[in-house]
C-alpha positions as CSV (number, residue, x, y, z in Angstrom):
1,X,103.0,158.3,77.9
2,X,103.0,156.7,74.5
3,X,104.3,159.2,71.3
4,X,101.2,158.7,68.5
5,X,103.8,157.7,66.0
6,X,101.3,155.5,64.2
7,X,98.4,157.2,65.0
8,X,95.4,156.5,62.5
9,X,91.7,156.5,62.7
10,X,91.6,153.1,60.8
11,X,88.2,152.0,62.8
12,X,85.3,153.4,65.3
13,X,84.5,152.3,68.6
14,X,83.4,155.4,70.1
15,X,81.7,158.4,68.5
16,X,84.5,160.6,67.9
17,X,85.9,158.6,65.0
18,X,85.2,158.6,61.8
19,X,87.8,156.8,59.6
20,X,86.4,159.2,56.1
21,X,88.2,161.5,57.4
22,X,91.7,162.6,57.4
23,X,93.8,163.0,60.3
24,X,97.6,164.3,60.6
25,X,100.5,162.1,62.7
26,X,103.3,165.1,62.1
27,X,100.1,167.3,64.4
28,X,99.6,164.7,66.5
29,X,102.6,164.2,67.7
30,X,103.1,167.9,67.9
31,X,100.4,168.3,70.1
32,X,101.5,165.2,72.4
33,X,105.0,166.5,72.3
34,X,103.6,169.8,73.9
35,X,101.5,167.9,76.5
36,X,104.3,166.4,77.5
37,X,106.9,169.1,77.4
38,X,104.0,170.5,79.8
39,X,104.5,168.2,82.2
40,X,108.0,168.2,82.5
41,X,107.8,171.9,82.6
42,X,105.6,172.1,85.6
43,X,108.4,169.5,87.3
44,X,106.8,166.2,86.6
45,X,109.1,163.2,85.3
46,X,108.0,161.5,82.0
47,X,108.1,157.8,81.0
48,X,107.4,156.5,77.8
49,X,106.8,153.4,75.9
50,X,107.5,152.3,72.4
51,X,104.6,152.7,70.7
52,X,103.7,149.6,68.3
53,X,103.0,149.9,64.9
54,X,99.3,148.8,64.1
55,X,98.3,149.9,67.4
56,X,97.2,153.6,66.4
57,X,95.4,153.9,70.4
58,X,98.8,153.2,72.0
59,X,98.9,156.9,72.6
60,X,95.9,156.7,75.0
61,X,98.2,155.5,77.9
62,X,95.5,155.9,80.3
63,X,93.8,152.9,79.6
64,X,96.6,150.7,80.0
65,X,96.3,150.1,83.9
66,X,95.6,151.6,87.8
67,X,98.8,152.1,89.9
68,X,98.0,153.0,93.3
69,X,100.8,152.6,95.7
70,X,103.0,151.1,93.5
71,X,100.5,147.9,93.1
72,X,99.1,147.5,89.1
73,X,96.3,146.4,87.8
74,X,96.5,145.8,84.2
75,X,94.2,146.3,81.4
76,X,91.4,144.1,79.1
77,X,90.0,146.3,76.1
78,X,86.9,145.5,75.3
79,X,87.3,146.4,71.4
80,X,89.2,143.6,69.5
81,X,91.2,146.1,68.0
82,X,92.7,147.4,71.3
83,X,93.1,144.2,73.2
84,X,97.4,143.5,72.0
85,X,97.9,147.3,73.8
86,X,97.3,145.2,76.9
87,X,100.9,143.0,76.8
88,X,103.0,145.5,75.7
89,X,101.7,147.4,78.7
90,X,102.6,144.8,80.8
91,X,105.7,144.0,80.0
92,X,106.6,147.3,80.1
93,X,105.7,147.6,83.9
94,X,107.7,144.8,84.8
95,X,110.7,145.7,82.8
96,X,110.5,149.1,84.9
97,X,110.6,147.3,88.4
98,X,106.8,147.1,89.5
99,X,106.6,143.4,90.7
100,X,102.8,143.6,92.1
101,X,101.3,143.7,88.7
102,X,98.1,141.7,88.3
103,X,95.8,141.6,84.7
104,X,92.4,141.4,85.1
105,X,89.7,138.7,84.2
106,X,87.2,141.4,83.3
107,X,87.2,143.8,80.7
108,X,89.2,146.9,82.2
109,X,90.0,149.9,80.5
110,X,92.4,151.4,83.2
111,X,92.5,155.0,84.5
112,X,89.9,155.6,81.4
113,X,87.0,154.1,84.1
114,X,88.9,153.8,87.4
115,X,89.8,157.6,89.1
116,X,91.6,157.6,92.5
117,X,90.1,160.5,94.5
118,X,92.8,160.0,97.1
119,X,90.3,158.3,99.4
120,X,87.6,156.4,97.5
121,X,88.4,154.9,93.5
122,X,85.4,156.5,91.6
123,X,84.8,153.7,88.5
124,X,82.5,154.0,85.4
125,X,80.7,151.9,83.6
126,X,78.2,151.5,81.1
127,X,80.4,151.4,77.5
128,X,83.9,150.1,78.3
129,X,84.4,148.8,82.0
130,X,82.2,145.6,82.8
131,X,80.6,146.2,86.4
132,X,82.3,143.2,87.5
133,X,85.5,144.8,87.0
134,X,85.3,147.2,90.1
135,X,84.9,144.8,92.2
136,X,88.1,143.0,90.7
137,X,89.5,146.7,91.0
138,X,88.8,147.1,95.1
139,X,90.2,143.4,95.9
140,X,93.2,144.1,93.7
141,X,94.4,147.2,94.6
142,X,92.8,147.2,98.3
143,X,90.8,150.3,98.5
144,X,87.5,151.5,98.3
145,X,85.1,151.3,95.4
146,X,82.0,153.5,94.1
147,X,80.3,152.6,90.7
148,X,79.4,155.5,88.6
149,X,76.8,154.6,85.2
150,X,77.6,156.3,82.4
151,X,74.9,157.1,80.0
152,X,75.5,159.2,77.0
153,X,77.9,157.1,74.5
154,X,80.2,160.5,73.8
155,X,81.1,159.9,77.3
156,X,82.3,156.4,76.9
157,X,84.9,156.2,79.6
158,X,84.8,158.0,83.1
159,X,88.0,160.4,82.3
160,X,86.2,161.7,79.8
161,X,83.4,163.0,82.2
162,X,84.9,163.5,85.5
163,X,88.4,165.0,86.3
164,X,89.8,164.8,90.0
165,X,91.4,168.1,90.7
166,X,92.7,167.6,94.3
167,X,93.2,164.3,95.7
168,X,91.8,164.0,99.2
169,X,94.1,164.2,102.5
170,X,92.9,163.3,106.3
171,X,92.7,167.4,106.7
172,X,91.0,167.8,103.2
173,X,88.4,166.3,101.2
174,X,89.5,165.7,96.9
175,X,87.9,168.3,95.3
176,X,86.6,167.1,91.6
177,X,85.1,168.5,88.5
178,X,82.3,166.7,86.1
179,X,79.3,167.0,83.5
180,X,76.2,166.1,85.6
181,X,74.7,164.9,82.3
182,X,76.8,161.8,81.4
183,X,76.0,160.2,84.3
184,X,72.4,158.3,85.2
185,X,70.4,160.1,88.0
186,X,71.6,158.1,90.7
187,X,75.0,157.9,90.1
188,X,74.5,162.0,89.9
189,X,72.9,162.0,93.0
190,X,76.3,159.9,94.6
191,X,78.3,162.2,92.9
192,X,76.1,165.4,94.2
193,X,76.3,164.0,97.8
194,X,80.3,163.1,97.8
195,X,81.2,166.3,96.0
196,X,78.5,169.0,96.9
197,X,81.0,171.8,96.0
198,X,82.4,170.2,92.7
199,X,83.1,172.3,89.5
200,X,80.3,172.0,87.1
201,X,81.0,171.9,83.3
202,X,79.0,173.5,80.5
203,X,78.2,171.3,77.4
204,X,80.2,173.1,75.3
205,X,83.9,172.5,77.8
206,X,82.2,168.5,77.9
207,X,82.7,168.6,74.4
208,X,85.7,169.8,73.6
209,X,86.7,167.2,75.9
210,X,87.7,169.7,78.9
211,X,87.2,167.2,82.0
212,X,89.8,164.7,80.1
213,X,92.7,166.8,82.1
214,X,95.1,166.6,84.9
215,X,95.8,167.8,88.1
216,X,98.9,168.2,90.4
217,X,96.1,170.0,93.1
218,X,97.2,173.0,91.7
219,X,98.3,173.4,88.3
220,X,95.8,171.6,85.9
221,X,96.3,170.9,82.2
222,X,93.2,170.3,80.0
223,X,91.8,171.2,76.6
224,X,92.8,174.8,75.0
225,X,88.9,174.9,74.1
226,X,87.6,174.6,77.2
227,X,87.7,178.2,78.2
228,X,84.5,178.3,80.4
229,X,85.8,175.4,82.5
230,X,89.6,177.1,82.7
231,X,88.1,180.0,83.9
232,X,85.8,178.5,86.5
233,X,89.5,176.4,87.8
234,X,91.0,180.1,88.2
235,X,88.3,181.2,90.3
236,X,89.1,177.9,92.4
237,X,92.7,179.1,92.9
238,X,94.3,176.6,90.4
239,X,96.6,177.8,87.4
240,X,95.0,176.3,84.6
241,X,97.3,175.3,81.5
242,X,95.7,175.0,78.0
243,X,97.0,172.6,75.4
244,X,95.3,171.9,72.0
245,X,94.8,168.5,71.2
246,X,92.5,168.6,68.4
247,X,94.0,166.3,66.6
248,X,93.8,163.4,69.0
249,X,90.6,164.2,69.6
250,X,89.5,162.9,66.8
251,X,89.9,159.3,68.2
252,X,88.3,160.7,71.2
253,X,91.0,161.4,73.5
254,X,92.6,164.6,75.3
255,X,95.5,165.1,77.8
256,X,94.2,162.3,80.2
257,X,93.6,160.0,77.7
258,X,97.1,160.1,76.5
259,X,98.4,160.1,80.5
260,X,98.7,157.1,82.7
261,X,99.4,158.5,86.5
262,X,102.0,156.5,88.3
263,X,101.4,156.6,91.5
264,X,104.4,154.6,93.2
């Protein structure tokens, strides 16, 4: 995780931000200090990285890469004004010990478009991500790929539109969560045949960005406005926990957003 100590919304390049108006770092990094305390609380161990001053995204740590058994794949923003995020991320992996870190050639926005299901790795496309990139993703990291199209722009980045709430075991199939209607009909009908018992989300939990959470398999931390979908995880025997971040939302990120998942 990255602390939003320069947090800004200087710029657009998705349509959450609007730079007329104003946004708060003291909330911001309120509400990423209680997403984080979260974390610890429920037993997980935090890293962070310095955050960089004129990189107001930094925060979203999720983009920065894919670690799946310990091997990285780095990131390539596709916005101009993201693209130094990418070195500091980096180096920050090898000055923590990962030596099988590898950037890509194609633009890659990390854990925003590539989701490890425990099995397969589920990747979007269609605003950030180039196509190519999944296949860069599969030889890299050495493990399965399936292209999902994202169509509607508020749902720029896969995270954003599809949560994985239990990663899959050989006794157990992952068990995910998604908003049929940011995805074209195809990649639905994938989605439909891979996950037939998936959690649905309303419009209204979509936009208040309740698929951009995280999952242990059992406790899951999203959105405090997505209600509708929090209830619909109780029913599923999982403990949601609800955390307002409003404030980063207004760059168009939520707890996933501002989590990378390191999966050694």
């Amino acid at each position: 995780m990255c602390p939003p100590r320069y947090f800004a919304v200087d710029y657009a390049i998705n349509p959450w931000m609007d730079p007329s108006k104003p946004v708060s770092v003291d909330l911001a990094m309120l509400q990423w200090t209680e997403l984080r305390d979260t974390y610890r609380k429920l037993g997980h161990t935090v890293e962070e990285i310095e955050p960089v001053e004129g990189l107001p995204d930094m925060v979203f740590a999720a983009n920065s890469g894919t670690v799946i058994d310990g091997r990285v794949l780095g990131a390539r923003f596709r916005a101009e004004q993201r693209q130094a995020e990418a070195e500091y991320y980096r180096r920050w992996f090898v000055e923590h010990g990962y030596r099988d870190v590898v950037m890509p050639t194609k633009i890659n926005e990390g854990e925003g478009d590539l989701t490890w299901t425990g099995s397969v790795l589920l990747a979007g496309t269609g605003f950030r991500t180039d196509p190519a990139a999944h296949a860069e993703a599969q030889e890299v990291l050495g493990v399965p790929v399936v292209t999902l199209q994202l169509v509607d722009p508020r749902y720029y980045h896969l995270d954003t539109a599809l949560m994985v709430l239990t990663t899959a075991t050989e006794d157990r199939p992952a068990e995910v969560a998604y908003y049929p209607k940011a995805f074209s009909p195809g990649s639905l009908r994938v989605l439909q045949r891979m996950f037939p018992d998936a959690v649905l989300a309303s419009d209204e939990d979509a936009e208040t960005f309740g698929l951009n959470g995280v999952s242990d398999g059992r406790n899951v931390v999203l959105s405090a406005q997505a209600v509708g979908l929090a209830e619909q995880l109780a029913e599923r025997g999982y403990q949601p926990h609800l955390v307002d971040m409003s404030e980063l939302r207004k760059a168009g990120g939520g707890p996933k957003c501002c989590t990378l998942e390191l999966r050694d």
